[in-house]
PyMOL Python script that loads the backbone (N, CA, C, O; Angstrom):
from pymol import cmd

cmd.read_pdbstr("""\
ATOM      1  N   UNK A   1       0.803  -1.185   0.000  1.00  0.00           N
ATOM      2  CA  UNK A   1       0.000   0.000   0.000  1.00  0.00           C
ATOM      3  C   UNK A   1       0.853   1.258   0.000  1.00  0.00           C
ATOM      4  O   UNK A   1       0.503   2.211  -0.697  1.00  0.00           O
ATOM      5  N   UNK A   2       1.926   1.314   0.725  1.00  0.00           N
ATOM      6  CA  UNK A   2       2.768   2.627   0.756  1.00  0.00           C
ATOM      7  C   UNK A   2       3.726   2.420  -0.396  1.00  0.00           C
ATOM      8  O   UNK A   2       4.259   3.277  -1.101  1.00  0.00           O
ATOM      9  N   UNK A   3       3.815   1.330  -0.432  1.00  0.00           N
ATOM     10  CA  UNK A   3       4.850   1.737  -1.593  1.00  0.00           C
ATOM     11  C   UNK A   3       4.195   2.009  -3.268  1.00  0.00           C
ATOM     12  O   UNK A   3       4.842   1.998  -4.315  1.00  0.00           O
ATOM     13  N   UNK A   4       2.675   2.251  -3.082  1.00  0.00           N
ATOM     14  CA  UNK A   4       2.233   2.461  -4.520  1.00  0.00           C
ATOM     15  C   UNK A   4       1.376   3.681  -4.444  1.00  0.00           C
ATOM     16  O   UNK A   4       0.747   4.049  -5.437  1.00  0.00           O
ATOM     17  N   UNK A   5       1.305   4.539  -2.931  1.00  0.00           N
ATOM     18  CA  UNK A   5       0.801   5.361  -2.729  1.00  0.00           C
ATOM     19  C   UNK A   5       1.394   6.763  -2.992  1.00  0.00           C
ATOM     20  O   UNK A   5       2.551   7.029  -2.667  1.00  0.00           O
ATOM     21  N   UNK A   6       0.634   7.585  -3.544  1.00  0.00           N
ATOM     22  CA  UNK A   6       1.203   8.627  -4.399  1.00  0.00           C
ATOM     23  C   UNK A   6       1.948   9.858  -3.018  1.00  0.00           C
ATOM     24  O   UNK A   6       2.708  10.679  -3.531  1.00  0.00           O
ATOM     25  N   UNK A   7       1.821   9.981  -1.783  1.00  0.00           N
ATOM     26  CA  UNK A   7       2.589  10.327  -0.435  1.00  0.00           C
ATOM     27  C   UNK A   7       2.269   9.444   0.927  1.00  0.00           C
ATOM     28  O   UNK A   7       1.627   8.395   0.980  1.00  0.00           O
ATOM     29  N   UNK A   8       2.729   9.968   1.722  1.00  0.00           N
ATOM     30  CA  UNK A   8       2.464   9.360   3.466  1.00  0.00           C
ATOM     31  C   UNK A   8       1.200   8.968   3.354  1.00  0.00           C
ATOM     32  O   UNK A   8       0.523   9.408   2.424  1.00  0.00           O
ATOM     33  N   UNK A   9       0.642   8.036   4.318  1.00  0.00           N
ATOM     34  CA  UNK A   9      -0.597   7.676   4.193  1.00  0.00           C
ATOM     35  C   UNK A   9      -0.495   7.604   6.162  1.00  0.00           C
ATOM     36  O   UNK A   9       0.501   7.224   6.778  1.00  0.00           O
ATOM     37  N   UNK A  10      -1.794   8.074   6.788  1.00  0.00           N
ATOM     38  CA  UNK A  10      -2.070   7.815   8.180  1.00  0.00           C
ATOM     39  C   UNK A  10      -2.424   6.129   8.099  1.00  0.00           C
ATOM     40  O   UNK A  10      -2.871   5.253   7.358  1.00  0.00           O
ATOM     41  N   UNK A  11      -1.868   6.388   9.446  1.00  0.00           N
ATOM     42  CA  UNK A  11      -2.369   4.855  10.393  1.00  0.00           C
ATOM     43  C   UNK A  11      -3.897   4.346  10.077  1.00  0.00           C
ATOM     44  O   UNK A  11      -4.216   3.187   9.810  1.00  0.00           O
ATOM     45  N   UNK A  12      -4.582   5.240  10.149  1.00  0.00           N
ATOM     46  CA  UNK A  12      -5.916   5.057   9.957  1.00  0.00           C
ATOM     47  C   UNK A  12      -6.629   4.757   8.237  1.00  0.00           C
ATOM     48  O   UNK A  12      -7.768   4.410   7.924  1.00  0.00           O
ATOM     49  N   UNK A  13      -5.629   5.008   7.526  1.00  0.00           N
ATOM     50  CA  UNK A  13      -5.926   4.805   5.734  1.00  0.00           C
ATOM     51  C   UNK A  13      -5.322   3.339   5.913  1.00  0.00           C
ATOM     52  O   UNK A  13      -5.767   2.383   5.278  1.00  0.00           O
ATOM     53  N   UNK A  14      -4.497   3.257   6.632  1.00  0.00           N
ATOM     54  CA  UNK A  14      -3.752   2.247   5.760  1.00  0.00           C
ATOM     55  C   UNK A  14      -4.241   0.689   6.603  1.00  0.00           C
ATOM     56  O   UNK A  14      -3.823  -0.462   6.478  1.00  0.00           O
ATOM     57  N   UNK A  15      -5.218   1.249   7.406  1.00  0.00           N
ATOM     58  CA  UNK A  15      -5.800  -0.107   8.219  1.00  0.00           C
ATOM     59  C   UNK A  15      -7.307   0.174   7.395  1.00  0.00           C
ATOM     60  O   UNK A  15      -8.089  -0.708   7.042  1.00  0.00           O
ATOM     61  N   UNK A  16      -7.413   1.135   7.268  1.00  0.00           N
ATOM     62  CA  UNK A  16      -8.766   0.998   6.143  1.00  0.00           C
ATOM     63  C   UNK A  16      -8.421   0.195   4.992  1.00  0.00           C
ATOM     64  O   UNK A  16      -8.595  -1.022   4.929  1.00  0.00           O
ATOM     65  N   UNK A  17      -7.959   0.870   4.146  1.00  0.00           N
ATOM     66  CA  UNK A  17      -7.182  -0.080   2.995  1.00  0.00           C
ATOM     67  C   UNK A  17      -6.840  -1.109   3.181  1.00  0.00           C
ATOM     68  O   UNK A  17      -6.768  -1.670   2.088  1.00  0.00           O
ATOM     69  N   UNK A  18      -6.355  -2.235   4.536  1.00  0.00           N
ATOM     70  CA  UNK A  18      -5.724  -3.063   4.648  1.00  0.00           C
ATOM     71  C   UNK A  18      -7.445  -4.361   5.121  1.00  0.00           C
ATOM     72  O   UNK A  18      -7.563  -5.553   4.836  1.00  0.00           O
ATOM     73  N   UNK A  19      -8.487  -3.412   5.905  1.00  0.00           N
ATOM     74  CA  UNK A  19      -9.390  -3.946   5.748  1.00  0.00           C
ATOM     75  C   UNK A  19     -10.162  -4.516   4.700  1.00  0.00           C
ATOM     76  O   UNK A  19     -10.662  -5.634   4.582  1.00  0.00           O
ATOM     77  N   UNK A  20     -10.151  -3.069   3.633  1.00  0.00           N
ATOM     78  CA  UNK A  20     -10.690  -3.563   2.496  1.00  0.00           C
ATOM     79  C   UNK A  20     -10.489  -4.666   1.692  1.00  0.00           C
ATOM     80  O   UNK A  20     -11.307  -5.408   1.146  1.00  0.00           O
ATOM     81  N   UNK A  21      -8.543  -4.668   1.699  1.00  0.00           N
ATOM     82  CA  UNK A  21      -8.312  -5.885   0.964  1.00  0.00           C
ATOM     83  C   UNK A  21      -8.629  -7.664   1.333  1.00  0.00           C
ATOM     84  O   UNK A  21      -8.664  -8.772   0.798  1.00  0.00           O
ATOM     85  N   UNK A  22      -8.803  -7.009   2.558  1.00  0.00           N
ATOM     86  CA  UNK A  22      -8.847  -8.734   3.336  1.00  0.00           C
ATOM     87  C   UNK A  22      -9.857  -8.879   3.381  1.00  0.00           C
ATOM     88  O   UNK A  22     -10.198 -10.058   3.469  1.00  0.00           O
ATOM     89  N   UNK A  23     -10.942  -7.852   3.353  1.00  0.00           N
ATOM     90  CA  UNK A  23     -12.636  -7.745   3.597  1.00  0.00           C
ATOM     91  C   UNK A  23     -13.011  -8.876   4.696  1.00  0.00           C
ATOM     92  O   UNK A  23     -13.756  -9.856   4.670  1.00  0.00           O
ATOM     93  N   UNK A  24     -11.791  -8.051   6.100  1.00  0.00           N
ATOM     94  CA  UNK A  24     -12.571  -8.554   7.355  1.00  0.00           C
ATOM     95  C   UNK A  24     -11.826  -6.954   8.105  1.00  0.00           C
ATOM     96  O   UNK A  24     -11.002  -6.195   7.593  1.00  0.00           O
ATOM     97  N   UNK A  25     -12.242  -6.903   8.939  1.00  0.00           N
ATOM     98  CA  UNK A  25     -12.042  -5.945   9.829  1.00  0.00           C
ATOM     99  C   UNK A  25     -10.527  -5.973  10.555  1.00  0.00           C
ATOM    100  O   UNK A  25     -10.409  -6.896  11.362  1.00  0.00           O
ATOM    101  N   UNK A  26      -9.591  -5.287  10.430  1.00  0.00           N
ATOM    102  CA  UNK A  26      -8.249  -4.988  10.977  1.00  0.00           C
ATOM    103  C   UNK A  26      -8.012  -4.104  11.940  1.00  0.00           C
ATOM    104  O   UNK A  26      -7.999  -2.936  11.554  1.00  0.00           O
ATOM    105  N   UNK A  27      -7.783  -4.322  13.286  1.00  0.00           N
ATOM    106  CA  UNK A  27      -7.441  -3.258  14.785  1.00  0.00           C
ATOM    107  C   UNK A  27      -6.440  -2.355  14.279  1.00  0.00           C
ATOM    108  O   UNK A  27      -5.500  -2.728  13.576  1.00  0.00           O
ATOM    109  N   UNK A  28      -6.644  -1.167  14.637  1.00  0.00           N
ATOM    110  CA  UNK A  28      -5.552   0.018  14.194  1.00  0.00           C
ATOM    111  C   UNK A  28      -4.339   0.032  15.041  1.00  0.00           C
ATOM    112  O   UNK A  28      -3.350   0.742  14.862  1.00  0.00           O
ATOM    113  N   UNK A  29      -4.542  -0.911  16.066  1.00  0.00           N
ATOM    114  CA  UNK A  29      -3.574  -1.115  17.322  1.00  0.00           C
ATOM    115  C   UNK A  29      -2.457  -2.036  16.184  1.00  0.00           C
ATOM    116  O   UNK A  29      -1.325  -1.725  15.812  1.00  0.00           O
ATOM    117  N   UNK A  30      -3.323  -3.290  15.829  1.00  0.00           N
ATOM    118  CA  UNK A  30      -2.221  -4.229  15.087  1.00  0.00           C
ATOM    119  C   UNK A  30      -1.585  -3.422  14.038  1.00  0.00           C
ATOM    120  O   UNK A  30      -0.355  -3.467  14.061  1.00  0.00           O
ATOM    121  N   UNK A  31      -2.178  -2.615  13.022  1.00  0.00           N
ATOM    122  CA  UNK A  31      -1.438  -1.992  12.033  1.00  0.00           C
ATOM    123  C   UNK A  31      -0.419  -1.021  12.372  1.00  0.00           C
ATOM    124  O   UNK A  31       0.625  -1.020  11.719  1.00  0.00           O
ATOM    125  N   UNK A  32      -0.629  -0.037  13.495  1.00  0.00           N
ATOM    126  CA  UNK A  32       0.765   0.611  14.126  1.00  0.00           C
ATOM    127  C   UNK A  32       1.512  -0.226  14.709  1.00  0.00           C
ATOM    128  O   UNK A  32       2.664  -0.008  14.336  1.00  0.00           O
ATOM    129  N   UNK A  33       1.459  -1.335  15.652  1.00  0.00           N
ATOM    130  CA  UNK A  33       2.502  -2.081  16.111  1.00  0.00           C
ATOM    131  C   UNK A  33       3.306  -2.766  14.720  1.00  0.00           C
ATOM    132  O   UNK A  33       4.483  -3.126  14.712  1.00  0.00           O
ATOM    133  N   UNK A  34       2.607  -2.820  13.878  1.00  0.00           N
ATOM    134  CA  UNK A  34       3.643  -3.685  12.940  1.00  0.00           C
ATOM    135  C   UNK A  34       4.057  -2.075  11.526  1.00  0.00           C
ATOM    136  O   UNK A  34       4.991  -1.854  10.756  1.00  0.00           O
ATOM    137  N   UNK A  35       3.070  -1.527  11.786  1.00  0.00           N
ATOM    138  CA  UNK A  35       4.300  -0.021  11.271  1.00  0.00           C
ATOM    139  C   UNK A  35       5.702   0.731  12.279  1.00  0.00           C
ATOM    140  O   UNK A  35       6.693   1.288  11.808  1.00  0.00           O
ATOM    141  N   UNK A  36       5.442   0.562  13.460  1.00  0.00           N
ATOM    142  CA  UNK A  36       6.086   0.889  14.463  1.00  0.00           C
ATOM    143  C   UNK A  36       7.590  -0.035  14.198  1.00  0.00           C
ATOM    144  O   UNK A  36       8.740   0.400  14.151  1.00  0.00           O
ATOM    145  N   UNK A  37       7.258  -0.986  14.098  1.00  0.00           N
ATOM    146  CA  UNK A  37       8.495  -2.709  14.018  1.00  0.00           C
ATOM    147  C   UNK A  37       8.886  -2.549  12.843  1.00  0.00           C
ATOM    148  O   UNK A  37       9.920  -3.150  12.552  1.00  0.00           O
ATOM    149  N   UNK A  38       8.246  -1.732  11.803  1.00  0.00           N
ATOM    150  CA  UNK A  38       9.173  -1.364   9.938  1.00  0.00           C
ATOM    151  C   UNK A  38       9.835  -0.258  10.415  1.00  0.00           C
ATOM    152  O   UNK A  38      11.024  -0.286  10.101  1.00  0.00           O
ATOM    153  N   UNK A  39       9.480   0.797  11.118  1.00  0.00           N
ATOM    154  CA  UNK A  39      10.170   1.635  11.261  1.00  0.00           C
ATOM    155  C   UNK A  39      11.633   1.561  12.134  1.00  0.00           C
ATOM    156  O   UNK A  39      12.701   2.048  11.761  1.00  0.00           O
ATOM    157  N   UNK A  40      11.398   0.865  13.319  1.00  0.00           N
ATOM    158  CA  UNK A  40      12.495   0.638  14.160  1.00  0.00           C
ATOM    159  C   UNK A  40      13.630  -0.569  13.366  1.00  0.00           C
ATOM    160  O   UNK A  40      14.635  -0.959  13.960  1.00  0.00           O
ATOM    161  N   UNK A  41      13.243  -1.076  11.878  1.00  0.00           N
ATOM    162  CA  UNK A  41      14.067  -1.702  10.595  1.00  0.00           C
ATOM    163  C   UNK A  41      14.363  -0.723   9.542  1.00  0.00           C
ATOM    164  O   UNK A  41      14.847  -1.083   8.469  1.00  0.00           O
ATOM    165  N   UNK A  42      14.081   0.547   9.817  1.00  0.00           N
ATOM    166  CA  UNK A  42      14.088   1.401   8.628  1.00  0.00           C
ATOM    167  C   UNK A  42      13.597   1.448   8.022  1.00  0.00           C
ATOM    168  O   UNK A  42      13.560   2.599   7.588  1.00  0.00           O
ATOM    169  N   UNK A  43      12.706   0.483   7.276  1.00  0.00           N
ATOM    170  CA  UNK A  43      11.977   0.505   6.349  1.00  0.00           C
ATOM    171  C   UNK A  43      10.635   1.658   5.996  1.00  0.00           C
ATOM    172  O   UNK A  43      10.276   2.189   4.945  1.00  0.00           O
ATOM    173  N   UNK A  44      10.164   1.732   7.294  1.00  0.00           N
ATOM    174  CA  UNK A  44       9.176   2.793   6.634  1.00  0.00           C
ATOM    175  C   UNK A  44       9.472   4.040   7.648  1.00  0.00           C
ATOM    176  O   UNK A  44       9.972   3.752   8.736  1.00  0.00           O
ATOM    177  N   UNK A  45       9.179   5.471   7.338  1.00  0.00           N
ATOM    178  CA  UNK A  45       9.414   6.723   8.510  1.00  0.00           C
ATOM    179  C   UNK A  45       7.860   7.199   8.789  1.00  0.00           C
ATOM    180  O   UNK A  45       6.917   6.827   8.091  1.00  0.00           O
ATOM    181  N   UNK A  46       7.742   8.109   9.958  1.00  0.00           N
ATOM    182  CA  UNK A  46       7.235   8.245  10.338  1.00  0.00           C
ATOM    183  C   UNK A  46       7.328   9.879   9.903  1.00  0.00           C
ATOM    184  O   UNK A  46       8.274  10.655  10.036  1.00  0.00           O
ATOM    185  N   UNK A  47       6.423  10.029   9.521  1.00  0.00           N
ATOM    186  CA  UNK A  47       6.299  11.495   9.104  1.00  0.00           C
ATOM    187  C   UNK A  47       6.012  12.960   9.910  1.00  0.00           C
ATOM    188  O   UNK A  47       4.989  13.285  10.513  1.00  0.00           O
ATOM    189  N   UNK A  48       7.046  13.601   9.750  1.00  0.00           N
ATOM    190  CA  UNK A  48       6.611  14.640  10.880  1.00  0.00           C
ATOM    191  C   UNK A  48       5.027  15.403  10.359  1.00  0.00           C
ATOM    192  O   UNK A  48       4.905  15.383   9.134  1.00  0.00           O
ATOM    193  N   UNK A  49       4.159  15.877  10.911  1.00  0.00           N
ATOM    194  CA  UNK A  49       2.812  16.240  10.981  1.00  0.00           C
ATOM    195  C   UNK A  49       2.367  17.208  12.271  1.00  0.00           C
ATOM    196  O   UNK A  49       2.998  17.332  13.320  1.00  0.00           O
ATOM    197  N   UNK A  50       1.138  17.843  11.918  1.00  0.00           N
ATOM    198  CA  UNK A  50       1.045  18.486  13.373  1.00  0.00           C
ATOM    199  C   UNK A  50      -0.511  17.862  13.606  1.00  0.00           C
ATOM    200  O   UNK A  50      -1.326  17.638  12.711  1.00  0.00           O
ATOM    201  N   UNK A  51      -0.673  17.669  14.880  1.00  0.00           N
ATOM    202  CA  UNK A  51      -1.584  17.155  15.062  1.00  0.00           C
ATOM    203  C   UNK A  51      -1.357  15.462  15.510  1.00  0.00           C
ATOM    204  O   UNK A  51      -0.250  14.933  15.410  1.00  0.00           O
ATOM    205  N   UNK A  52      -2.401  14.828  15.938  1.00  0.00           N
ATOM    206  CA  UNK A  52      -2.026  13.389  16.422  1.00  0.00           C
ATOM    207  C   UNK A  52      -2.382  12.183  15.347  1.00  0.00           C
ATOM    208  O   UNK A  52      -2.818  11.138  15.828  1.00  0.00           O
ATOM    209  N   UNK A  53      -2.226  12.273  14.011  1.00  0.00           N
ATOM    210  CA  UNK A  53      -2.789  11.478  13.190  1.00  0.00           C
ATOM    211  C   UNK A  53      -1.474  11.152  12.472  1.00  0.00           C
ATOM    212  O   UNK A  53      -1.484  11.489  11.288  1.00  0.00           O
ATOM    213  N   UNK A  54      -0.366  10.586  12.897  1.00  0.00           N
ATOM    214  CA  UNK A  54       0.772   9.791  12.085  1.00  0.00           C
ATOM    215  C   UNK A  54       0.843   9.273  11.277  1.00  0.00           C
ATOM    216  O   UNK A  54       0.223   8.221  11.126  1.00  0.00           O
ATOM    217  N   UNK A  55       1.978  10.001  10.001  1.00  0.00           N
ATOM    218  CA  UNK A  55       1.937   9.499   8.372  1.00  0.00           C
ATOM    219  C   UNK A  55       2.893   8.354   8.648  1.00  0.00           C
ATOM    220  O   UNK A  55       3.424   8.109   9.731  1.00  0.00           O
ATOM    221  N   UNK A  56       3.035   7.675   7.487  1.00  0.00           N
ATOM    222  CA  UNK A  56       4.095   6.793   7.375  1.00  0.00           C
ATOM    223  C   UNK A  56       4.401   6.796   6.098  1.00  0.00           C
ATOM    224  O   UNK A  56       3.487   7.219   5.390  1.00  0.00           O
ATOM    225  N   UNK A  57       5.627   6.388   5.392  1.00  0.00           N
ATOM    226  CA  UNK A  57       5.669   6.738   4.028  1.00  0.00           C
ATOM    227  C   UNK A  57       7.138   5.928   4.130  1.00  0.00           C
ATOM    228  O   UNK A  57       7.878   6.127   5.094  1.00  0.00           O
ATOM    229  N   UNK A  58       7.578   4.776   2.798  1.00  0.00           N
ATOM    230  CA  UNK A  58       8.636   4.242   3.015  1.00  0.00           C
ATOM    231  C   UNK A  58       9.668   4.924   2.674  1.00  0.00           C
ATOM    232  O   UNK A  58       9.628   5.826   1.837  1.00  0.00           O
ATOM    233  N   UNK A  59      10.937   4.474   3.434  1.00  0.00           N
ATOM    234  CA  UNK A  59      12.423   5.103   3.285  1.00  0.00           C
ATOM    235  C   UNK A  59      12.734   5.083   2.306  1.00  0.00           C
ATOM    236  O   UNK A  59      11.955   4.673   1.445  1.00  0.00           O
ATOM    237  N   UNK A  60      13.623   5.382   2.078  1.00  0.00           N
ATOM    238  CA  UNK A  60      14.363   5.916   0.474  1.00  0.00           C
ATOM    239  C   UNK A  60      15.637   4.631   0.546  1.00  0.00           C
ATOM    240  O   UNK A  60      16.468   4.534  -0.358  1.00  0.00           O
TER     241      UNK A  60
END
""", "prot")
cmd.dss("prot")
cmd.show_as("cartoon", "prot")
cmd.util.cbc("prot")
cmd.orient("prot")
């Protein structure tokens, strides 16, 4: 999903989107703990933002 997404996408798109594809319902808890665990691998950053709604968008 992030890597075909045209910028950062919130926690909350990307457990939507991640619902849709599985077409069952996905906890937003599970989708940040396992964005949280790409990030602390580098793989994806965490986007600075103002406000409490965290982008993520993969590393370069």
């Amino acid at each position: 999903m992030l890597t075909s997404a045209p910028g950062p996408m919130t926690t909350a798109a990307l457990r939507e989107q991640l619902s849709a594809d599985l077409a069952r319902p996905v906890v937003i808890e599970t989708v940040y703990r396992g964005l949280s665990l790409l990030a602390d691998r580098g793989q994806v950053l965490r986007v600075p933002t103002r406000g409490r709604h965290t982008q993520w968008a993969i590393s370069a």
